[in-house]
N, C-alpha and C positions, 0 to 999 in steps of 0.2 A: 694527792698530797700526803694522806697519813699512808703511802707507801713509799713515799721519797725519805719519809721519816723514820721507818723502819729501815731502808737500805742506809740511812745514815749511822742507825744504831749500828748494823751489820756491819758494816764499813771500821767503823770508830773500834768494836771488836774484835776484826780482823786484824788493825794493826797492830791495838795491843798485844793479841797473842803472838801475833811474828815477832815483836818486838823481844817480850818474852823467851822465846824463843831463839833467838841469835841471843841473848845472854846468856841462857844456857849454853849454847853450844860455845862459847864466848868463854867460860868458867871449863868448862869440858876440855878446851884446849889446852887450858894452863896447866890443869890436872893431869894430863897424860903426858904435857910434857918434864912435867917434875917428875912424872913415873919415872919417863923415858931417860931422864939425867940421873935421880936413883941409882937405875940399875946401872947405866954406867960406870959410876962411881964406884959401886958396889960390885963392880965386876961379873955383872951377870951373863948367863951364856948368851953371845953373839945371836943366836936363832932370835930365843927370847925377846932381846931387844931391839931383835928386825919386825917382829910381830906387835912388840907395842909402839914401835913407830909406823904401822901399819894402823894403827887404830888413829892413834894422833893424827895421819896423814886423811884420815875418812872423815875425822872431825874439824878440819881446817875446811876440808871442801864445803861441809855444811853451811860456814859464813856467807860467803860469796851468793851460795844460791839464796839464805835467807834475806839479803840484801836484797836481792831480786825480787825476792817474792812483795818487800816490804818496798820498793821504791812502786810496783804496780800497785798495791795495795791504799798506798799515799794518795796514788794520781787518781784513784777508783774515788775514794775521799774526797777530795778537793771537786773534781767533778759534780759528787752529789751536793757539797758546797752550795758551788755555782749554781747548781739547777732549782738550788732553794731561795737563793740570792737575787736570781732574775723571777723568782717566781712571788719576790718579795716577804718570802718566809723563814727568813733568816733571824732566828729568836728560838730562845726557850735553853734548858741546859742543854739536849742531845747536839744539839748545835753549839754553847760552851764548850762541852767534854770534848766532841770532833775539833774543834778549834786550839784545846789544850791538845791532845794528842799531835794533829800535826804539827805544832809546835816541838815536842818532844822529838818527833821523828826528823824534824829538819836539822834540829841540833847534834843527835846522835850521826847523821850521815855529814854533818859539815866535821864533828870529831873525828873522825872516822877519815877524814880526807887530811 
């Protein structure tokens, strides 16, 4: 049990940081692409602003995969849930916070759609 409870903390962790995570890179995109219309504007040399929409285009991909990371992350969660649930030990905050959290995570991925 006090290890199901610990993989719950783990769990509830994990998604914060991915979640964390895909914001960043979430802000990182807007960022580079203000760079990349900047320089446009501003006439900068064609190389230049093939190279920072090379940066822009590396930090778009990053989304997609944190998505991934954070939709197995959820279902990792939800499992430990469940295995606390049938095991009747479904109480206490770490189980609150888990329960906040995927609530947060359900919302950002229905935004998102």
């Amino acid at each position: 049990m006090a290890s199901t409870m610990k993989n719950l903390k783990i769990k509830t962790s994990t998604c914060k940081r991915i979640v964390k995570e895909l914001h960043s890179y979430e802000k990182e995109v807007e960022r580079e692409a203000a760079k990349v219309a900047d320089m446009k504007d501003k006439g900068a040399d064609p190389y230049d602003i093939k190279q920072q929409e090379n940066v822009l285009a590396e930090s778009r991909m990053m989304i997609p995969d944190c998505h991934k990371r954070l939709e197995a992350a959820l279902a990792d969660l939800k499992n430990i849930l469940l295995e606390l649930e049938e095991s009747n030990k479904k109480h206490g905050a770490e189980v609150e916070e888990a329960e906040k959290v995927i609530a947060e995570v359900e919302q950002l991925f229905q935004a998102g759609n």
